[in-house]
VOGU-3710 file (C-alpha; in Angstrom, 3 decimals, decimal comma):
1> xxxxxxxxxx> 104,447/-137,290/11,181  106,444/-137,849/7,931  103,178/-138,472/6,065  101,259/-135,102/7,582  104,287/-133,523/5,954  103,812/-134,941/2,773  100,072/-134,671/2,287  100,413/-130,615/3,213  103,266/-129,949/0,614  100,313/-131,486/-1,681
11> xxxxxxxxxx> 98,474/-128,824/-4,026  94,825/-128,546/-3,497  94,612/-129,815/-7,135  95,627/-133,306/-5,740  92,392/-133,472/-3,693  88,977/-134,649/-4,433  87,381/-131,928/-2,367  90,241/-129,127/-2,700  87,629/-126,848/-0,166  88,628/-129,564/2,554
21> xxxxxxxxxx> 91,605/-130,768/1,354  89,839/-134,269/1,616  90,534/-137,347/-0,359  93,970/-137,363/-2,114  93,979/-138,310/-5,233  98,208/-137,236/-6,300  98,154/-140,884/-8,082  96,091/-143,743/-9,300  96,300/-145,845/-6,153  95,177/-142,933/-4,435
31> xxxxxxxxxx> 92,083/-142,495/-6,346  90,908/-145,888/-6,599  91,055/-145,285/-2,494  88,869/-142,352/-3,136  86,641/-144,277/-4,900  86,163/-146,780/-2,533  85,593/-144,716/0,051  83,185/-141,933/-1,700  79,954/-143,216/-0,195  81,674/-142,835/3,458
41> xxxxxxxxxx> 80,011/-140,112/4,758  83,036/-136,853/4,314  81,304/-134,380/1,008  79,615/-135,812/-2,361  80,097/-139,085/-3,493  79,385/-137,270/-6,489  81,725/-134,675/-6,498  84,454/-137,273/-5,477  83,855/-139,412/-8,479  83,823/-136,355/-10,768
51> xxxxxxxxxx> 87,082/-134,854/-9,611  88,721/-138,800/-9,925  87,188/-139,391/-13,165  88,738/-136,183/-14,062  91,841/-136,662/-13,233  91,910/-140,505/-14,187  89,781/-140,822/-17,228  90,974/-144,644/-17,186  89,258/-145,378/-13,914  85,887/-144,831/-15,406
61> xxxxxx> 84,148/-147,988/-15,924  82,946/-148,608/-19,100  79,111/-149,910/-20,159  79,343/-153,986/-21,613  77,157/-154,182/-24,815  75,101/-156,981/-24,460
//
């Protein structure tokens, strides 16, 4: 119950999908989670990424030159 409590004291600006309040993403370990879980099914796996990458620039993988 303590953690229902929590996650609705959350602003929609910690969400990946504010709309649904879906995905947390109020700190790093949180969106890595998001991440991960982006192609399961619940909105975009776009939109998730975006609003992560937006948040946490340093989470964006960056392109090896070869």
């Amino acid at each position: 119950m303590a953690v229902l409590r929590r996650r609705s004291k959350l602003p929609d600006s910690d969400f990946a999908l504010p709309s649904q309040r879906k995905f947390p993403i109020p700190d790093i370990s949180h969106a890595r989670n998001a991440l991960a879980r982006a192609n399961q099914g619940a909105g975009s796996p776009e939109t998730i990424r975006a609003a992560v990458y937006a948040k946490y620039p340093s989470l964006r993988k960056k392109k090896r030159s070869t």
